[in-house]
N, CA, C and O atoms as a GROMACS GRO file, in nm:
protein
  584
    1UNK      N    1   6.562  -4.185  -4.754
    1UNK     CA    2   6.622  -4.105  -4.651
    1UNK      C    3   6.547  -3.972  -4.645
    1UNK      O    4   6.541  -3.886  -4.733
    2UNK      N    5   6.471  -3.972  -4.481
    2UNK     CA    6   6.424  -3.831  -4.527
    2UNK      C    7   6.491  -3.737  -4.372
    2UNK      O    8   6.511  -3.796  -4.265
    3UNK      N    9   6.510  -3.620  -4.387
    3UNK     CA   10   6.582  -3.488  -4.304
    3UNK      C   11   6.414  -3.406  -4.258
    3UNK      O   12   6.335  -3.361  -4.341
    4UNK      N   13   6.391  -3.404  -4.091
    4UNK     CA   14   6.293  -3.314  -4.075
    4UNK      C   15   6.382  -3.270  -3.929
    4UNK      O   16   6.494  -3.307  -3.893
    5UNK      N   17   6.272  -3.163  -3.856
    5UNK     CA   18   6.311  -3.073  -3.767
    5UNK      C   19   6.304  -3.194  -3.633
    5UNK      O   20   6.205  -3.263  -3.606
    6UNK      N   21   6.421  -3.196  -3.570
    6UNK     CA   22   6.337  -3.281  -3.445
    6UNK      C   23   6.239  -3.166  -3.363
    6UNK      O   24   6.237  -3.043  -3.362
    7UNK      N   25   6.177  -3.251  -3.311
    7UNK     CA   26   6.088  -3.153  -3.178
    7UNK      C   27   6.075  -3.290  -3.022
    7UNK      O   28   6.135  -3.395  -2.998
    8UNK      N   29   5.990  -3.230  -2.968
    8UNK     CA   30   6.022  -3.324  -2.789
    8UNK      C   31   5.974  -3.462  -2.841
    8UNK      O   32   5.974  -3.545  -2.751
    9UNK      N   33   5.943  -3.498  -2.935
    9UNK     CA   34   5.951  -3.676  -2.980
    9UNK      C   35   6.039  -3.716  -2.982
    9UNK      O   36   6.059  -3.832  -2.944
   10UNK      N   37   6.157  -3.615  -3.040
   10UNK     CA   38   6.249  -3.705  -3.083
   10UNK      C   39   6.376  -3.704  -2.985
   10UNK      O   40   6.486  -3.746  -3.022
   11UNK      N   41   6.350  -3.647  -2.845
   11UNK     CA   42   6.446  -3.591  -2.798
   11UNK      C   43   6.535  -3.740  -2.691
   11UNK      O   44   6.643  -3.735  -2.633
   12UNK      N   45   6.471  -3.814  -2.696
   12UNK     CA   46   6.523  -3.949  -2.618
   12UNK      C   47   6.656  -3.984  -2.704
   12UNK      O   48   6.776  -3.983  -2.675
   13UNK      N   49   6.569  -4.023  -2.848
   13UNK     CA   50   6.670  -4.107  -2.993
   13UNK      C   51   6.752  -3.955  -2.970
   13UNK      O   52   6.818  -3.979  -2.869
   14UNK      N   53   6.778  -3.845  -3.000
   14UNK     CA   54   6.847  -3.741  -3.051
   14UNK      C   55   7.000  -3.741  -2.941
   14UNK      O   56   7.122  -3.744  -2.957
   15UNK      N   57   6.906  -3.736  -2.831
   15UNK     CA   58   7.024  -3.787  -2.696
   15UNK      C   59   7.110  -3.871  -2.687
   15UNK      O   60   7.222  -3.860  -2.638
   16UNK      N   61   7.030  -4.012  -2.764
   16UNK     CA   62   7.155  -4.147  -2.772
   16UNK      C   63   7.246  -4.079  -2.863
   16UNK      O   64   7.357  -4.040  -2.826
   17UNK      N   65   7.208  -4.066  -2.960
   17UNK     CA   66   7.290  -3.988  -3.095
   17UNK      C   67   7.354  -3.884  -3.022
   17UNK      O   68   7.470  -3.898  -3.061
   18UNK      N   69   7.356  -3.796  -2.948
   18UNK     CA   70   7.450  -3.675  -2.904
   18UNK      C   71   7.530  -3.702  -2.818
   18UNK      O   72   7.631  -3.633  -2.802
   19UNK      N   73   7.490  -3.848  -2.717
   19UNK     CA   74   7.623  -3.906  -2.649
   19UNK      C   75   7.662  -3.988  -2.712
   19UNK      O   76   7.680  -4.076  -2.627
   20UNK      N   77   7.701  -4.041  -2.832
   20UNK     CA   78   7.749  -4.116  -2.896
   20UNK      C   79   7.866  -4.039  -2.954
   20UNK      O   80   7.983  -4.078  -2.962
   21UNK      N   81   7.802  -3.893  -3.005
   21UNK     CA   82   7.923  -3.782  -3.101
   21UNK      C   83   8.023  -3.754  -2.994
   21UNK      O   84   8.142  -3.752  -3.024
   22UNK      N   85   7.977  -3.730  -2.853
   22UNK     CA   86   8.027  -3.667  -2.798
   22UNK      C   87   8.136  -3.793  -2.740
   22UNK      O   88   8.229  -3.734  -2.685
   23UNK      N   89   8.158  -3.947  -2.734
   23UNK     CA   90   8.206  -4.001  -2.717
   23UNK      C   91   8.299  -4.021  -2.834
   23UNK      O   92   8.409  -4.062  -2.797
   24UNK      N   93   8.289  -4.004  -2.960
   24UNK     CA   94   8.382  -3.949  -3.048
   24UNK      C   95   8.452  -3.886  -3.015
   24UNK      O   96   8.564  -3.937  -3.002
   25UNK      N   97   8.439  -3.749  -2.980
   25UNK     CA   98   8.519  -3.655  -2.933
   25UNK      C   99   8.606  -3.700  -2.808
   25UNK      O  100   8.679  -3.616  -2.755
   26UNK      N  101   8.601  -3.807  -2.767
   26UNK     CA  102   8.616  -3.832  -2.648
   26UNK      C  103   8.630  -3.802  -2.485
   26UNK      O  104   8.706  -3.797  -2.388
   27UNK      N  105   8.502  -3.786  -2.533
   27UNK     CA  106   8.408  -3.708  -2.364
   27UNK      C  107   8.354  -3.884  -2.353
   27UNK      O  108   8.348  -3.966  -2.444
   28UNK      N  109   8.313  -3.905  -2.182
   28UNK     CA  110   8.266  -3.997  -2.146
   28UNK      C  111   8.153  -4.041  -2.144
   28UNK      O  112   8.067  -3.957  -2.168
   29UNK      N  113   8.117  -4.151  -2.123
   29UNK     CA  114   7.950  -4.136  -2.182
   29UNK      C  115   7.893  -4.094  -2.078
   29UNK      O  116   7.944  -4.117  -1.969
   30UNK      N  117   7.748  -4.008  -2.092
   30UNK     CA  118   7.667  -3.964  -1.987
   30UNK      C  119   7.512  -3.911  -2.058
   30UNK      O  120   7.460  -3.799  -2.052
   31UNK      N  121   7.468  -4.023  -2.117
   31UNK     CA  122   7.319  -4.015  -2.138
   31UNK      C  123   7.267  -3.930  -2.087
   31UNK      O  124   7.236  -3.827  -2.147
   32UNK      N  125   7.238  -3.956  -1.935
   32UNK     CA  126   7.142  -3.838  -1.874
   32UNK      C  127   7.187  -3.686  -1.915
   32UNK      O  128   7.126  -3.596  -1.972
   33UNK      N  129   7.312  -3.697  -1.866
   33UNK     CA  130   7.383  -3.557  -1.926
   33UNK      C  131   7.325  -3.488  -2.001
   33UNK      O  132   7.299  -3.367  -2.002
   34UNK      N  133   7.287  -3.632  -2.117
   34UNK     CA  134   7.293  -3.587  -2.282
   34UNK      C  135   7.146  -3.506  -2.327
   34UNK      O  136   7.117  -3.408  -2.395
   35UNK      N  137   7.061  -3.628  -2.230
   35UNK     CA  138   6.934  -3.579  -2.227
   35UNK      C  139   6.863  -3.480  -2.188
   35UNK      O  140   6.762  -3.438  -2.245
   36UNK      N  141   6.932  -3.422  -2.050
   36UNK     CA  142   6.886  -3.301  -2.036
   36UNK      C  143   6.914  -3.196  -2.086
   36UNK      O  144   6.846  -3.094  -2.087
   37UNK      N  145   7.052  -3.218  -2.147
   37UNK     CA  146   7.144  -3.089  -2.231
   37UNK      C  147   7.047  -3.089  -2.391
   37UNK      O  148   7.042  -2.983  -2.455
   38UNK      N  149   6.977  -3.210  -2.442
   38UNK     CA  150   6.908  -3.197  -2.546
   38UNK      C  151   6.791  -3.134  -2.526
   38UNK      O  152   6.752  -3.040  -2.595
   39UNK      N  153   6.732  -3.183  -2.431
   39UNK     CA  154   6.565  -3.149  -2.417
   39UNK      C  155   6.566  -3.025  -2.343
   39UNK      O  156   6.456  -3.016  -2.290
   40UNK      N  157   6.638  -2.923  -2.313
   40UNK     CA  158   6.665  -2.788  -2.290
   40UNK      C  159   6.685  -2.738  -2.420
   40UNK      O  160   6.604  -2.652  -2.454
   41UNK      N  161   6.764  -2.768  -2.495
   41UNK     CA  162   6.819  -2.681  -2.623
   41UNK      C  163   6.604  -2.678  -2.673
   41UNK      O  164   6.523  -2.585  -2.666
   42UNK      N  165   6.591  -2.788  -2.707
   42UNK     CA  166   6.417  -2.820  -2.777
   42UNK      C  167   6.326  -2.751  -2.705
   42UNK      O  168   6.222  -2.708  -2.754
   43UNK      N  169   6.372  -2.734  -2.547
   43UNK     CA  170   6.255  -2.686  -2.516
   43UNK      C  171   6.216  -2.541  -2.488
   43UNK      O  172   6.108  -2.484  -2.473
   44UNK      N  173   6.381  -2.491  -2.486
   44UNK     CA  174   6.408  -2.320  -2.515
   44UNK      C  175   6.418  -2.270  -2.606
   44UNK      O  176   6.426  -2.147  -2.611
   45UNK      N  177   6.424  -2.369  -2.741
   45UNK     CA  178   6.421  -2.341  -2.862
   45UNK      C  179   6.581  -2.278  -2.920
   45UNK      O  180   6.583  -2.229  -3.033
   46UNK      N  181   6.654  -2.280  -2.874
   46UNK     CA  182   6.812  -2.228  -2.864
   46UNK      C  183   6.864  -2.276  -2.957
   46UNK      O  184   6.928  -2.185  -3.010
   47UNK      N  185   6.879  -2.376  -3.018
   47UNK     CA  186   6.931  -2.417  -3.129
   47UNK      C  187   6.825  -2.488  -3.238
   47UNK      O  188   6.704  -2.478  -3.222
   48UNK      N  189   6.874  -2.549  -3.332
   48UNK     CA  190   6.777  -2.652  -3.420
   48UNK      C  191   6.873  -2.717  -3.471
   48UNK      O  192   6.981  -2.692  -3.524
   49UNK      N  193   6.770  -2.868  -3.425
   49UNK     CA  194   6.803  -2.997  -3.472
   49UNK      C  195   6.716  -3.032  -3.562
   49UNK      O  196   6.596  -3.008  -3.564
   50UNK      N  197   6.817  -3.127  -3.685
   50UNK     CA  198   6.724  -3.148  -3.758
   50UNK      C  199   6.820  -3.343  -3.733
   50UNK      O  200   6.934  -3.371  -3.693
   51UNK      N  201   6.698  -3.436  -3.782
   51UNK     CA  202   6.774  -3.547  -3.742
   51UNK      C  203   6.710  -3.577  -3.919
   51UNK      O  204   6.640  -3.512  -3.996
   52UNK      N  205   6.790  -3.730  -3.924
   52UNK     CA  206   6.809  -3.787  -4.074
   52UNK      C  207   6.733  -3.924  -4.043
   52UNK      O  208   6.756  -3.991  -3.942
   53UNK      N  209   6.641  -3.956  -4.137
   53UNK     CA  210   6.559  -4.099  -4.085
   53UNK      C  211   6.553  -4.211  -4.238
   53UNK      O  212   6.514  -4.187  -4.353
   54UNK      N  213   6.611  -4.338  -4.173
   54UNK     CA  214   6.652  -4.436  -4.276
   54UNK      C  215   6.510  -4.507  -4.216
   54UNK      O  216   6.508  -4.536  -4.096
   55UNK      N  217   6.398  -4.532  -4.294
   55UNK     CA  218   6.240  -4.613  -4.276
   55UNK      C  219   6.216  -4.472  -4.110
   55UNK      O  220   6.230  -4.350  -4.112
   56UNK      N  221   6.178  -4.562  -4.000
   56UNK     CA  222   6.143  -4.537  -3.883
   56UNK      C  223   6.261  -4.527  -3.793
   56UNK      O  224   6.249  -4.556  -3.674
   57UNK      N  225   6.419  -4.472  -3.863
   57UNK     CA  226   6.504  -4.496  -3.734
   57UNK      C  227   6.594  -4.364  -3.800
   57UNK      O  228   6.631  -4.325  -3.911
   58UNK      N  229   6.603  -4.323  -3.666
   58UNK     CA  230   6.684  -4.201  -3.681
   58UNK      C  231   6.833  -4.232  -3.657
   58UNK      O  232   6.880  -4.259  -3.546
   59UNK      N  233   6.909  -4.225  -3.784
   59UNK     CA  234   7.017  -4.256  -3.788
   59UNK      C  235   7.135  -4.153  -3.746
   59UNK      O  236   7.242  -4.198  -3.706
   60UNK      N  237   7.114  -4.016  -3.756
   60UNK     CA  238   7.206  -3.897  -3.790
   60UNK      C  239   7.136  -3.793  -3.744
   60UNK      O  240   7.013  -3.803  -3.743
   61UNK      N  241   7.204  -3.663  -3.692
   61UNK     CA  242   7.166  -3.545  -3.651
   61UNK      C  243   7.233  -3.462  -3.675
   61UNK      O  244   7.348  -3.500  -3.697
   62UNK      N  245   7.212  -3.320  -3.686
   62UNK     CA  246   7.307  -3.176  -3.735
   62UNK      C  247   7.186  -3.093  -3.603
   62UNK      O  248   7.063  -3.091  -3.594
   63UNK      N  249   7.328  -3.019  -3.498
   63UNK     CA  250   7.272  -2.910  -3.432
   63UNK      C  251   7.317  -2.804  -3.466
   63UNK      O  252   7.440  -2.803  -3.476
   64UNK      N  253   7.257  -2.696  -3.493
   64UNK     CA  254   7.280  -2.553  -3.540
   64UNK      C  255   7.269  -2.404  -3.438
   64UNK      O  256   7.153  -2.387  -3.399
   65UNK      N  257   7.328  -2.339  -3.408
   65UNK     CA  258   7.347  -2.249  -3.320
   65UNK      C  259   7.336  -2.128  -3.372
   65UNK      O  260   7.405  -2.102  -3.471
   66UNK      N  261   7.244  -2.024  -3.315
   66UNK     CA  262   7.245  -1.886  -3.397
   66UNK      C  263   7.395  -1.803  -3.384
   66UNK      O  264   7.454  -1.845  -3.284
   67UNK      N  265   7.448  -1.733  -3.431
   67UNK     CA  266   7.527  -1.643  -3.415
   67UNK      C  267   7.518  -1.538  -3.490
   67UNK      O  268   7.428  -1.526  -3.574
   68UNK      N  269   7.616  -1.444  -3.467
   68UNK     CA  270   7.522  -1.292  -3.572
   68UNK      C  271   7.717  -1.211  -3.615
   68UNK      O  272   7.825  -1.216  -3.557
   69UNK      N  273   7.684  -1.167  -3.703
   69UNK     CA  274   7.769  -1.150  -3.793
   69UNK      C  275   7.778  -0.997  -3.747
   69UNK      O  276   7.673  -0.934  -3.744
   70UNK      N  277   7.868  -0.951  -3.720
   70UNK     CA  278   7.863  -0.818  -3.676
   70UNK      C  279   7.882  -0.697  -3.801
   70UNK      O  280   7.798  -0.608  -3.817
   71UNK      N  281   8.015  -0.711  -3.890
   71UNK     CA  282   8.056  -0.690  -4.038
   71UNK      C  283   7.927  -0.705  -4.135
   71UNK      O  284   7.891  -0.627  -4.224
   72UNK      N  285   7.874  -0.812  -4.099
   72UNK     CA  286   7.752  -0.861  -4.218
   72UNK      C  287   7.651  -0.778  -4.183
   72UNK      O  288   7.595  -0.716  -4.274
   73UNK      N  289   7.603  -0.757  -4.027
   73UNK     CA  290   7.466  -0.701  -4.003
   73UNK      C  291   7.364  -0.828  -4.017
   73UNK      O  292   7.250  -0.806  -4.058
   74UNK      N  293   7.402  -0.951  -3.986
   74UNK     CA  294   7.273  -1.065  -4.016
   74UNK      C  295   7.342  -1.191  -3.938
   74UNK      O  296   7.460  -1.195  -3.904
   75UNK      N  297   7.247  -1.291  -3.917
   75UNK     CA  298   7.259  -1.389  -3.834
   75UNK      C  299   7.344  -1.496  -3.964
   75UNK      O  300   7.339  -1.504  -4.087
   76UNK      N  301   7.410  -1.559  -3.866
   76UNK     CA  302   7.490  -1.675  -3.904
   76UNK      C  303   7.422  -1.781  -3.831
   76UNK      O  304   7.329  -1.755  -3.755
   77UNK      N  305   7.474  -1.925  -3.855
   77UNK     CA  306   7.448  -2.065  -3.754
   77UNK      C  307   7.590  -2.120  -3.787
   77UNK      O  308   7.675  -2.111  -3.876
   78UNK      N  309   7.566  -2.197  -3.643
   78UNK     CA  310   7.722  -2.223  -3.653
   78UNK      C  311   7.623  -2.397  -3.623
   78UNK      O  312   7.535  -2.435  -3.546
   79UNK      N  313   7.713  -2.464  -3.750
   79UNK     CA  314   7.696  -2.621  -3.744
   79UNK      C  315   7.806  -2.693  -3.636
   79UNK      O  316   7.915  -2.751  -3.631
   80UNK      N  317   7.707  -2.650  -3.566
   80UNK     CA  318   7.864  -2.728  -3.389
   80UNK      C  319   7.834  -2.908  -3.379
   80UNK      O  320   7.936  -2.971  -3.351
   81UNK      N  321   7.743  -2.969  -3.392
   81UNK     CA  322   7.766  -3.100  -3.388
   81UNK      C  323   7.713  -3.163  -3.561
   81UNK      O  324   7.650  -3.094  -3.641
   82UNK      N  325   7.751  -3.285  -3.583
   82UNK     CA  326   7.720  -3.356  -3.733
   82UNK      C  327   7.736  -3.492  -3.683
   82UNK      O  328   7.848  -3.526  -3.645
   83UNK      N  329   7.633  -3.583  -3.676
   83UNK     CA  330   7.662  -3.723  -3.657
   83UNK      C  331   7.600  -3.805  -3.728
   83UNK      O  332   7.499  -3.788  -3.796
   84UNK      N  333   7.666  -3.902  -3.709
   84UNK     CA  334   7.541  -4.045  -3.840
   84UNK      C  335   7.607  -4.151  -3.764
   84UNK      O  336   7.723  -4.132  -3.729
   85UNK      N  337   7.557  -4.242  -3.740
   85UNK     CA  338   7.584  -4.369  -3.697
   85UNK      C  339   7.642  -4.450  -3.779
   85UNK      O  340   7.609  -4.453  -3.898
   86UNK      N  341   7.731  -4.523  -3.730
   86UNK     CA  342   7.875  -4.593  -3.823
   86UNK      C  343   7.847  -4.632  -3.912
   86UNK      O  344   7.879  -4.574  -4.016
   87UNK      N  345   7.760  -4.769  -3.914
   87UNK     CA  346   7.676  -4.827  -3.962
   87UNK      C  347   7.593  -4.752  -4.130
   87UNK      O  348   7.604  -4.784  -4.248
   88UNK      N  349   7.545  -4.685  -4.086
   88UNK     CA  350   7.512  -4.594  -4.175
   88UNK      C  351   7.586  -4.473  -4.238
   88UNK      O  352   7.539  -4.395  -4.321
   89UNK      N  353   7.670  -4.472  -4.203
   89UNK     CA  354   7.792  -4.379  -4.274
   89UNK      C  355   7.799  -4.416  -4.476
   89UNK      O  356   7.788  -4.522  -4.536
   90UNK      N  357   7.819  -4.284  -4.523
   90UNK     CA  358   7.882  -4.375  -4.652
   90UNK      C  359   7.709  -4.372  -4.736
   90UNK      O  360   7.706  -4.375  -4.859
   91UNK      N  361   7.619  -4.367  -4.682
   91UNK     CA  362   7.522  -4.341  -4.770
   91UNK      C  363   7.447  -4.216  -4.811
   91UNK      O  364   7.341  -4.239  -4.870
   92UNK      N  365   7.488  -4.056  -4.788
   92UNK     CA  366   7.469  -4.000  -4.794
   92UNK      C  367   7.364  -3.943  -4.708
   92UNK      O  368   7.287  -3.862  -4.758
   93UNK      N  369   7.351  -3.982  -4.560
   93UNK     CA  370   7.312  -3.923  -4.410
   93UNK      C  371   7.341  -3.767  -4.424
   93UNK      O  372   7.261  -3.676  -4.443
   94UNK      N  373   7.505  -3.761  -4.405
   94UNK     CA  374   7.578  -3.648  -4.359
   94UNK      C  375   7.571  -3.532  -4.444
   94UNK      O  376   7.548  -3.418  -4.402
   95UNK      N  377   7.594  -3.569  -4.583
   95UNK     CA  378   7.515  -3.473  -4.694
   95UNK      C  379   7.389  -3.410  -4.665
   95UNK      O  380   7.372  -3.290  -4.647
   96UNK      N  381   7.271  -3.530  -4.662
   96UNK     CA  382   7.115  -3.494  -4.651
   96UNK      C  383   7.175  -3.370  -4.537
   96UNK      O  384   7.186  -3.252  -4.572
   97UNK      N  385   7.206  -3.411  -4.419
   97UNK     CA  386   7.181  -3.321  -4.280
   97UNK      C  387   7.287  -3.189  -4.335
   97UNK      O  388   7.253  -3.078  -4.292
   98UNK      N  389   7.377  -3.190  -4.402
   98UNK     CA  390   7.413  -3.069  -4.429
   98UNK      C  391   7.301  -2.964  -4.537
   98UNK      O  392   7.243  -2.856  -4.520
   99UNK      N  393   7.307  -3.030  -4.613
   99UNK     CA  394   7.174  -2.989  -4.700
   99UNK      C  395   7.025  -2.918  -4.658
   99UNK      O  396   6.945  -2.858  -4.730
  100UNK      N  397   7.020  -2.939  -4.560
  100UNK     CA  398   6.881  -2.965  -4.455
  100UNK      C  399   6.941  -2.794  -4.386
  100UNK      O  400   6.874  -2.690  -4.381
  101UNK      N  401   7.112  -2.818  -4.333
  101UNK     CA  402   7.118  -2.696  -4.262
  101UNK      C  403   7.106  -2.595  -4.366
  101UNK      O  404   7.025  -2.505  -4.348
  102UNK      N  405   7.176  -2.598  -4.471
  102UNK     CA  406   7.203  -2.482  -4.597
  102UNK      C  407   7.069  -2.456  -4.625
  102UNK      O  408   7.065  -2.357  -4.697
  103UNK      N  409   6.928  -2.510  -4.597
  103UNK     CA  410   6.802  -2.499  -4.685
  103UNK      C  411   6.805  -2.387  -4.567
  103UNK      O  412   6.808  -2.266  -4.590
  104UNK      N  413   6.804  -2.446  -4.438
  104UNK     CA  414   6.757  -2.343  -4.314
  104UNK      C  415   6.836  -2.199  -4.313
  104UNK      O  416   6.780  -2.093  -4.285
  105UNK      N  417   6.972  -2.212  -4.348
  105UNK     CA  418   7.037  -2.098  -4.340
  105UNK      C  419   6.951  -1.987  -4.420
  105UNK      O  420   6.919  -1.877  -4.377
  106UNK      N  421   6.905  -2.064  -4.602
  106UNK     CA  422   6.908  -1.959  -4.661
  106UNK      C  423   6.741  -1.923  -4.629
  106UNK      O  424   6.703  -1.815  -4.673
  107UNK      N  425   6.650  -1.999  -4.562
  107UNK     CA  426   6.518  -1.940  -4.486
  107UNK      C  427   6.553  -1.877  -4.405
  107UNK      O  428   6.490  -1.772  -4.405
  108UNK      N  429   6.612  -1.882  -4.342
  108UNK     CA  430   6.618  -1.744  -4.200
  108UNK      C  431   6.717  -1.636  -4.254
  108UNK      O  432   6.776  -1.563  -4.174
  109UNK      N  433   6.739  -1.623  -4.406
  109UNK     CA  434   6.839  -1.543  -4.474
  109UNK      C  435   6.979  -1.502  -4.373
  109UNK      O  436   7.026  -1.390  -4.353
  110UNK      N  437   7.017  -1.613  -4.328
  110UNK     CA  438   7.160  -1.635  -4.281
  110UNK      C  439   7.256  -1.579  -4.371
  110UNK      O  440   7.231  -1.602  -4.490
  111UNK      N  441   7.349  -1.518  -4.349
  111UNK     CA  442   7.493  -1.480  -4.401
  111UNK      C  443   7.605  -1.585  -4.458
  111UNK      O  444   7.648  -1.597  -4.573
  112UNK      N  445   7.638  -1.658  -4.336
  112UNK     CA  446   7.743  -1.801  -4.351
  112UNK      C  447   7.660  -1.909  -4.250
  112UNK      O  448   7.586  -1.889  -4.154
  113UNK      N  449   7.709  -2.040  -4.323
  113UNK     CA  450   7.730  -2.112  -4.179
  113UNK      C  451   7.880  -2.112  -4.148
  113UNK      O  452   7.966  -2.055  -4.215
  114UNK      N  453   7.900  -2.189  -4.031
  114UNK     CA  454   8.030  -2.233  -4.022
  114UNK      C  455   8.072  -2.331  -3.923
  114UNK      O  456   8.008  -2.324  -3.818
  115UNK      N  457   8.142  -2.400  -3.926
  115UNK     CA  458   8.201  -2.483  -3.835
  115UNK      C  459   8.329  -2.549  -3.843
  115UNK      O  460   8.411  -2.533  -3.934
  116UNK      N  461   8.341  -2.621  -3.747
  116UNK     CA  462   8.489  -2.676  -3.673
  116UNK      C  463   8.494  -2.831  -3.648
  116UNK      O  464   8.396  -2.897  -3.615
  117UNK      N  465   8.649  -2.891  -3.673
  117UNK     CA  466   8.591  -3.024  -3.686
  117UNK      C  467   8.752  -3.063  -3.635
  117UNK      O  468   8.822  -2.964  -3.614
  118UNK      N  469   8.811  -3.187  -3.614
  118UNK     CA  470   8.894  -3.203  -3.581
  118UNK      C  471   9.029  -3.202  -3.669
  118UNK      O  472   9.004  -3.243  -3.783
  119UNK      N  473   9.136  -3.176  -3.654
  119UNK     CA  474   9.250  -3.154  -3.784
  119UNK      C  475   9.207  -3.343  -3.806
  119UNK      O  476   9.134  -3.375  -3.900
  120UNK      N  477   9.247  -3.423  -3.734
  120UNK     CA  478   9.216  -3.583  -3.773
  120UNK      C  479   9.107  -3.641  -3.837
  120UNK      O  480   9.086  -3.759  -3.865
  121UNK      N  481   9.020  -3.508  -3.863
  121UNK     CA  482   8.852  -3.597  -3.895
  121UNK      C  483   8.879  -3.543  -4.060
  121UNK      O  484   8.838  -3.442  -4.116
  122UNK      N  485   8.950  -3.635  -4.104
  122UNK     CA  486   8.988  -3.594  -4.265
  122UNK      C  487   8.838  -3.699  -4.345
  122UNK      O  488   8.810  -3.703  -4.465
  123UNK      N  489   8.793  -3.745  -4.272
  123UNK     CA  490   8.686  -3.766  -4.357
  123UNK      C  491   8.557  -3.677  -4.358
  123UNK      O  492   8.491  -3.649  -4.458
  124UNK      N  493   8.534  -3.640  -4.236
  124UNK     CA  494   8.429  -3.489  -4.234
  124UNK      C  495   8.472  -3.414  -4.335
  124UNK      O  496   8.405  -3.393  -4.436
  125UNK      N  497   8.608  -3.357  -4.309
  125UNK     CA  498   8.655  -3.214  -4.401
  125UNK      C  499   8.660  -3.278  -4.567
  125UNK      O  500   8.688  -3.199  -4.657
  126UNK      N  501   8.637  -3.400  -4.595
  126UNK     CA  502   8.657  -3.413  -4.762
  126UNK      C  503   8.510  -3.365  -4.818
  126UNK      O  504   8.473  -3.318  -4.926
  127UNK      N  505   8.409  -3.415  -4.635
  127UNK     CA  506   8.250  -3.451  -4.697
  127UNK      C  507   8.242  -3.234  -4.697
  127UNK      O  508   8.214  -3.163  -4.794
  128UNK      N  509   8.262  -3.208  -4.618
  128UNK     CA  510   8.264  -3.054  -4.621
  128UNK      C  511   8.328  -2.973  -4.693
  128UNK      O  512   8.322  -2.853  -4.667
  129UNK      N  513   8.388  -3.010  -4.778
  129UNK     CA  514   8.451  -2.940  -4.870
  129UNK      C  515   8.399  -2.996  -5.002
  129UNK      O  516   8.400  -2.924  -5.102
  130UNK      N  517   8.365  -3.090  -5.006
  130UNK     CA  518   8.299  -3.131  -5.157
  130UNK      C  519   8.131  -3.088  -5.163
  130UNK      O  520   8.046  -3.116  -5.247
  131UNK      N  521   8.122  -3.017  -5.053
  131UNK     CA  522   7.972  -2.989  -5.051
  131UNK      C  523   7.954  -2.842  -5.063
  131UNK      O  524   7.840  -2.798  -5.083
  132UNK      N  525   8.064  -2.758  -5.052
  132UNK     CA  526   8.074  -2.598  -5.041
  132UNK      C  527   8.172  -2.551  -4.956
  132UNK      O  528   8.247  -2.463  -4.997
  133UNK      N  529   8.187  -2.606  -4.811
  133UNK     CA  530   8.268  -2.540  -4.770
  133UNK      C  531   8.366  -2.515  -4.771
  133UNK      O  532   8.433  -2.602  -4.827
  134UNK      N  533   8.445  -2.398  -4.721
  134UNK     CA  534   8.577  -2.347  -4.753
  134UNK      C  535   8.650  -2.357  -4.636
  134UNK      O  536   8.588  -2.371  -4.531
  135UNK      N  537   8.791  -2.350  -4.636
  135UNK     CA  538   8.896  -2.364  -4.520
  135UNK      C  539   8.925  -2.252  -4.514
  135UNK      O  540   8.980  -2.207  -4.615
  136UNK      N  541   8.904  -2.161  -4.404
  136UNK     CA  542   8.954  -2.040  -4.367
  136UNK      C  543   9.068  -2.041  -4.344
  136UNK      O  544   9.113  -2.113  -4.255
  137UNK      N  545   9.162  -1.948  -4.434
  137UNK     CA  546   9.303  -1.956  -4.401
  137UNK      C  547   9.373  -1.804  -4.381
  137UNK      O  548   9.491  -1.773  -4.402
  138UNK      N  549   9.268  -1.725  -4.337
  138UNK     CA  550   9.232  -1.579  -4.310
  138UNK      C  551   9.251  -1.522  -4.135
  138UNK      O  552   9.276  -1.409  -4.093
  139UNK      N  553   9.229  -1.650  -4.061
  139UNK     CA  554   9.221  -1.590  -3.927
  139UNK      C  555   9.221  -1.733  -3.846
  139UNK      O  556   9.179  -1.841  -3.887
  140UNK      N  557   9.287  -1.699  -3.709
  140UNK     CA  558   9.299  -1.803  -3.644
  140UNK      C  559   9.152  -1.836  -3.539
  140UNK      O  560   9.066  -1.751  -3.517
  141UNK      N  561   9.150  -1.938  -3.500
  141UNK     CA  562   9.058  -1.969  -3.379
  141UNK      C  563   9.111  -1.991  -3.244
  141UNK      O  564   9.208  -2.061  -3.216
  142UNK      N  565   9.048  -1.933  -3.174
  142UNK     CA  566   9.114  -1.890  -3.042
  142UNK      C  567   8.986  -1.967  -2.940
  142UNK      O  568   8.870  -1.958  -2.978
  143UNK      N  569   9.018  -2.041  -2.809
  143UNK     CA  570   8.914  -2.028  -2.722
  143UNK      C  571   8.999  -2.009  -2.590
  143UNK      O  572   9.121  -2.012  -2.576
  144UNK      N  573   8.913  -1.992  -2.510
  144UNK     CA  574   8.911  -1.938  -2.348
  144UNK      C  575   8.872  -2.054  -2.243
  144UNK      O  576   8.752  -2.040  -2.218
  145UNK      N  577   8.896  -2.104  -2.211
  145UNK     CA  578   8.819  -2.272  -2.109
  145UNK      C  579   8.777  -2.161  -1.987
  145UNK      O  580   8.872  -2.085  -1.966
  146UNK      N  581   8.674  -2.137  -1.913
  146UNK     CA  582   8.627  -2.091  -1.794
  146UNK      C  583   8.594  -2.176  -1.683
  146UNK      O  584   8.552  -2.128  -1.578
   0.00000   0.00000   0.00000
């Protein structure tokens, strides 16, 4: 199993994989959607993907988002998507790609990461909590729909 940066190679496979998460979440499927919403992030450089590869097949992806810590004075990433294909679940994908983000955080001398996951996705939050992360029980999360 090896974890590298995707770049515009990988942005077709990265797309199936990002309408697949996003059909998790249960959004509808929309490939094209997916594809142009990927190959913008790659090609403005706005986020980083790093994808997870079992031989020649990209099984899993982690997208990372800058954010900046205002208190801290330094950039954060916020881990907003985590996927691995079913199939491949259970072999340590989701680890590697967390691992992969924590290497990046502490190269761009990031502050925190952080992210959000569903109260039901009790299997994410066991893999995220046995890996470092913590449950904020300090402050609520709030959003705005526009």
């Amino acid at each position: 199993m090896e974890v590298i940066q995707a770049t515009e190679l990988h942005t077709n496979e990265v797309a199936v994989l990002f309408d697949a998460y996003r059909g998790y979440y249960d959004q509808a499927p929309d490939f094209k959607g997916a594809l142009a919403f990927i190959t913008e992030r790659i090609e403005k450089k706005d986020s980083e993907i790093f994808v997870v590869l079992e031989g020649d097949e990209i099984v899993g992806f982690t997208q990372l988002y800058p954010i900046f810590t205002s208190l801290g004075m330094k950039r954060g990433w916020l881990l907003n998507d985590l996927y691995v294909l079913e199939e491949h679940r259970g072999k340590g994908a989701g680890k590697a790609l967390i691992n992969a983000a924590t290497a990046h955080g502490k190269k761009t001398n990031a502050a925190w990461l952080m992210l959000q996951t569903y109260i039901a996705n009790t299997t994410a939050q066991a893999l995220y909590e046995k890996v470092g992360f913590i449950k904020d029980t300090n402050s609520y999360y709030y959003y705005k729909s526009l």
